[in-house]
C-alpha positions as CSV (number, residue, x, y, z in Angstrom):
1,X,-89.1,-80.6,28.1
2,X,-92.4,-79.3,25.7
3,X,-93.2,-77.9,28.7
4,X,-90.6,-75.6,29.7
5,X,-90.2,-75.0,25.8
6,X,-93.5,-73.6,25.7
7,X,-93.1,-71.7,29.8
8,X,-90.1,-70.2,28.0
9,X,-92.2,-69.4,24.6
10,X,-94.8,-67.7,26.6
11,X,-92.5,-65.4,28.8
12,X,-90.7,-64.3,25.5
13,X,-93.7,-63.4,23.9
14,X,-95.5,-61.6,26.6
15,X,-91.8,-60.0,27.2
16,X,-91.9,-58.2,23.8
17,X,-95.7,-57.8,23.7
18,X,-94.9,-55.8,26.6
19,X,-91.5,-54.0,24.6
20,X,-93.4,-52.9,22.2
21,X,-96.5,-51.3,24.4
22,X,-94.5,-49.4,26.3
23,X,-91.6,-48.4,24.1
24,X,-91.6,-44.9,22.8
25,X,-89.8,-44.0,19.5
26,X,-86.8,-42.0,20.2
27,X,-86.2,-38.9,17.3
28,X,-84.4,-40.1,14.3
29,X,-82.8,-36.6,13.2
30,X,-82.5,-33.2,15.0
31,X,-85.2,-31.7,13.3
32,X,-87.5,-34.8,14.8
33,X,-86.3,-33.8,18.4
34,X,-86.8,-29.8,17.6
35,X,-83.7,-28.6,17.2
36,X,-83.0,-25.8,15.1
37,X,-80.4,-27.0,12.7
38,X,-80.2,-24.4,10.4
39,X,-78.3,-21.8,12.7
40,X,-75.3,-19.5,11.4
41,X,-72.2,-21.4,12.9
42,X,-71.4,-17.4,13.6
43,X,-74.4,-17.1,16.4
44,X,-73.9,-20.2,17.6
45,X,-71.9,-20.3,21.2
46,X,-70.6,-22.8,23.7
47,X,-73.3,-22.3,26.0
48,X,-77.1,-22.4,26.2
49,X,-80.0,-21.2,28.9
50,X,-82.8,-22.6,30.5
51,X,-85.5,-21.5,32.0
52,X,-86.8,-23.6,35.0
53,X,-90.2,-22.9,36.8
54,X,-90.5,-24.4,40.2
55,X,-92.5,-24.3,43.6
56,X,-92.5,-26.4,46.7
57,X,-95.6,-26.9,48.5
58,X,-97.3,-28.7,51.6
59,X,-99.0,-32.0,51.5
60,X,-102.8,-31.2,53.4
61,X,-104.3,-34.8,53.5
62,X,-107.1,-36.0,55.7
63,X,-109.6,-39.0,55.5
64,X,-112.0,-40.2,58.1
65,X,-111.8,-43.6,58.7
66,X,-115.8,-44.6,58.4
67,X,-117.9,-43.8,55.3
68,X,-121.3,-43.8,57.1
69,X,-122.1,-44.3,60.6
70,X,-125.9,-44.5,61.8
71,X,-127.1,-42.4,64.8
72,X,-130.5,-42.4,67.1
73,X,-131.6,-40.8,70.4
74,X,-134.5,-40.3,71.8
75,X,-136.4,-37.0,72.7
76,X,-135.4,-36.1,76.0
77,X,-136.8,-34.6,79.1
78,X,-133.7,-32.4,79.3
79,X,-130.1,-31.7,76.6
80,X,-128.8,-35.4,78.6
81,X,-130.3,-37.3,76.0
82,X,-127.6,-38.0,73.5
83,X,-126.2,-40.6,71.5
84,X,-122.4,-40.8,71.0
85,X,-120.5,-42.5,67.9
86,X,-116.5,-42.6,67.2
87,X,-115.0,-41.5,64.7
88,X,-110.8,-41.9,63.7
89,X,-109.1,-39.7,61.1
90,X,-105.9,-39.5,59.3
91,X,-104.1,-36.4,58.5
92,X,-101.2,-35.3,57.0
93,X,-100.0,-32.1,56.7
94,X,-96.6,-31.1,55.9
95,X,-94.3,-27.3,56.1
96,X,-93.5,-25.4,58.6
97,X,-97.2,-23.7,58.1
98,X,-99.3,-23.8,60.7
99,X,-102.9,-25.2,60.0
100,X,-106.0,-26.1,61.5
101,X,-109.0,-28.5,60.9
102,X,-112.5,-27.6,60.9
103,X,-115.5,-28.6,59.9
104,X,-119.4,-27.9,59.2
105,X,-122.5,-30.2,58.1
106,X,-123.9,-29.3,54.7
107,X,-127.7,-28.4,56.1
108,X,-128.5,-26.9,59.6
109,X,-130.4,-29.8,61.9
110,X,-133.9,-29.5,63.0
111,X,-135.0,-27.3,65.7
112,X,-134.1,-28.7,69.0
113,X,-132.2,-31.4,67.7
114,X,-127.9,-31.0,67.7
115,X,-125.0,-32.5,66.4
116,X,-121.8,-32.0,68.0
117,X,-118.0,-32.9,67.4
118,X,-114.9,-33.2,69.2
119,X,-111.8,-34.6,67.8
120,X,-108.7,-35.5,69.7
121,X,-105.4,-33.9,68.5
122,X,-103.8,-36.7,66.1
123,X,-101.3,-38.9,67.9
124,X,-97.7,-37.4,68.5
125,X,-98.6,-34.3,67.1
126,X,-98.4,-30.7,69.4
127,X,-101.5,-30.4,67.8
128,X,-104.8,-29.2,70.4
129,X,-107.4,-30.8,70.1
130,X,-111.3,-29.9,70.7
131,X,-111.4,-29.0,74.5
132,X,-115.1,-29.3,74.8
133,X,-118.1,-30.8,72.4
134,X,-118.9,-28.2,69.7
135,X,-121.9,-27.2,68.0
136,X,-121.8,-28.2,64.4
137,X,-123.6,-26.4,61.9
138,X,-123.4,-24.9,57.9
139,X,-120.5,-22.8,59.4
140,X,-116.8,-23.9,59.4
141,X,-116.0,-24.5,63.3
142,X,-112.3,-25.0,64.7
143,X,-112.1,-28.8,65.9
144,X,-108.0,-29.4,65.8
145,X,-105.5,-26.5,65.9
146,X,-101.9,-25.9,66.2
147,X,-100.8,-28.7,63.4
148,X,-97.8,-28.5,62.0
149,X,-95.6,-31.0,60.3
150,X,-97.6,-33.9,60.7
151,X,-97.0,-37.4,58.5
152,X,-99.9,-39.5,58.3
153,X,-100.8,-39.6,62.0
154,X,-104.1,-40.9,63.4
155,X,-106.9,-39.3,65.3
156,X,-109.8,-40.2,67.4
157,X,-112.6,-38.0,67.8
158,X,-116.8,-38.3,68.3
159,X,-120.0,-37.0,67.1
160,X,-123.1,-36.8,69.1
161,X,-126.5,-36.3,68.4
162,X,-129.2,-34.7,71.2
163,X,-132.4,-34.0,71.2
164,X,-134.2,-32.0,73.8
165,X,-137.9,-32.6,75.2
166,X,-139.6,-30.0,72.5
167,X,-137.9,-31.8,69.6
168,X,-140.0,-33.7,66.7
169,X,-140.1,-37.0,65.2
170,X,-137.5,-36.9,62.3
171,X,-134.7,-38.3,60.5
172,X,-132.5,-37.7,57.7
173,X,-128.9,-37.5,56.4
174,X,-125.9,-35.1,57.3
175,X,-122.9,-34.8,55.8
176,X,-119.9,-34.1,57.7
177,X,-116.8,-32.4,55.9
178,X,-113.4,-31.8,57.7
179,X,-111.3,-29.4,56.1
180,X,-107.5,-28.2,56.9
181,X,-106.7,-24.7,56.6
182,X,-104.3,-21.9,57.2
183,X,-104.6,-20.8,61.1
C-alpha cells in the first residue's frame, strides 16, 4: 500500500512539474492580448479583415544511404582496370514539377585516374536513370531525370574508380554531392 501511495505521489508530481513547464499564461485583459480597447463605438463595425500570406511548395529530399565507402584499383595496362562500389539513395520529391538529380565531386581527380557514377531511376518512379557510366567531375552532371512526384522511394546506383597504365601512385578523399533540381 506505501508503495502504490508513493507510485501515485510520484506520477502527480511529475504530472504538474510537467503542467507548469509547458503551460503558457493566457492574457488576463484585452489590452494584454493587444487589442485596441479604446475605439469610438462609432468606428467600430460587425466585421473585421485579415490578411493571410501563404505558399505551397515541393518537398526535394535525398540522402545516400552510406556515409563513406573506401575504393582501390590498380594502374592498369588499359581503362579495364576499375573498381566498382554500390551505392542506394532515397529521394523524395514532390509537385507536379519536373526535376532531376545530378551531381559533381568537390576537386577534379588526378590525371589519368576517373571516377564515374550511374544511378538507377528510384523504384516505381518514371524516373530515367543513368543509361551509361558518367564521368564525374567539379561540374554538375545529369545522373536521374524525369522525376516527378516521387515519396520517399529508393535507388540503387554505383561509383567506380579507374586508372589507366600512365596513372601515378596516389590517394586521397572525394566528396560526392547529389543534388535535385528543376529540369
Amino acid at each position: 500500500m506505501k508503495r502504490l501511495f508513493l507510485l501515485l505521489a510520484v506520477v502527480a508530481m511529475v504530472v504538474f512539474v510537467a503542467g507548469a513547464v509547458f503551460a503558457e499564461e493566457a492574457p488576463m485583459t484585452l489590452e494584454e492580448a493587444g487589442f485596441n480597447v479604446n475605439c469610438d463605438p462609432v468606428m467600430c463595425t460587425p466585421f473585421d479583415t485579415l490578411k493571410i500570406n501563404w505558399k505551397v511548395i515541393p518537398i526535394n529530399c535525398l540522402q545516400i544511404k552510406q556515409e563513406e565507402i573506401c575504393m582501390q584499383t590498380y594502374i592498369g595496362c588499359t581503362y579495364g582496370w576499375c573498381d566498382e562500389e554500390c551505392i542506394w539513395y532515397s529521394v523524395m520529391a514532390t509537385g507536379t514539377d519536373v526535376r532531376k538529380i545530378v551531381g559533381k565531386i568537390n576537386a577534379n581527380m588526378p590525371d589519368h585516374v576517373s571516377l564515374w557514377a550511374k544511378l538507377n531511376a528510384p523504384y516505381g518512379t518514371s524516373a530515367v536513370g543513368t543509361p551509361h557510366w558518367t564521368i564525374l567531375s567539379t561540374e554538375y552532371v545529369d545522373l536521374v531525370t524525369g522525376l516527378s512526384k516521387v515519396c520517399g522511394n529508393w535507388g540503387k546506383g554505383g561509383l567506380k574508380l579507374c586508372a589507366g597504365p600512365d596513372a601515378e601512385k596516389a590517394a586521397g578523399t572525394r566528396i560526392l554531392t547529389l543534388l535535385i533540381q528543376d529540369a
